[in-house]
Steps between C-alpha positions, in 0.01 A plus 500: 500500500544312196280634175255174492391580868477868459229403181323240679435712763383767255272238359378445836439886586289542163284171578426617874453855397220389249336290788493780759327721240240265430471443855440853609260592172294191692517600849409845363131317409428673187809296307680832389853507568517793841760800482862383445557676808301229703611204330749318687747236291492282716214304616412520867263200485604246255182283564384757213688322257319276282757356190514210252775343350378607105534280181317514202256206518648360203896484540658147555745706746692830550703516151214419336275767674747794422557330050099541472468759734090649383435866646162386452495205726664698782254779452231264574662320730595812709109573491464191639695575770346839585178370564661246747656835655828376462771757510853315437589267203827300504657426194779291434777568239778273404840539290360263254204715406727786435749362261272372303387829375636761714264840310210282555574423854539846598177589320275255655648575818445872483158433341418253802598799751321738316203266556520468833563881608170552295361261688636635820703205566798425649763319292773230656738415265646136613831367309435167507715191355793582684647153394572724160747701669704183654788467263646089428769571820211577707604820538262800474471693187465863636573656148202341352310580841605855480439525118075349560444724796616842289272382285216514678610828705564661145161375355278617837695841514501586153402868408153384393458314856705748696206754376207320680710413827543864534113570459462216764747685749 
């Protein structure tokens, strides 16, 4: 299995991980998270997911979203979204946000994690703008593919992020 599909699977595990916690803290009825040792990672009954596509209200589109990126915004936002009892966020990410100003990108993207595992919200990272990775011969750039989706793996497993997935395990 190639590298891309083993982190976009890993992506995948963190996003549904963060939604079956929030799910069993609910079913639980007093909205504490129950024993690790009850928690299942995967959700049995996936009717309990209840997710939004997120943007801040004021982006033009997804590479201008991740330039202006405003932790306050998204805390608000994310409030917002608690006391609509949603438990998933989807996010979408593209190559163009990230070489514009790769240290900022990672930033904002840890921040916005950050944000949501305080929230106790699951987080779906999306690359979108796949036409970005289409090279002039129509041919598919997996380098750059490969190169967007360490990345994001790096920036959501970094030692300061690796510390709360543990607490959350």
């Amino acid at each position: 299995m190639n590298q891309s599909w083993c982190a976009a699977i890993l992506l995948m595990v963190f996003s549904i991980a963060g939604c079956a916690e929030m799910s069993a803290s609910r079913a639980s009825g007093n909205g504490e998270p129950t024993s690790a040792n009850t928690v299942k990672l995967t959700p049995t009954d996936l009717s309990t997911i209840r997710g939004v596509n997120y943007r801040g209200a004021g982006a033009a589109d997804t590479t201008d979203y991740w330039r202006h990126y405003n932790a306050a915004e998204t805390q608000r936002d994310l409030g917002y979204a608690d006391r609509l009892n949603l438990n998933q966020v989807r996010v979408f990410v593209n190559d163009a946000s990230w070489q514009a100003d790769k240290p900022a990108f990672r930033k904002n993207l840890v921040d916005l994690a950050r944000a949501c595992n305080q929230h106790r919200i699951g987080l779906m990272i999306t690359v979108g703008d796949t036409q970005s990775f289409i090279d002039q011969d129509r041919s598919i750039n997996q380098d750059r593919i490969d190169l967007l989706v360490t990345e994001l793996v790096t920036a959501v497993t970094s030692r300061s992020m690796r510390s709360w997935l543990m607490l959350r395990s």
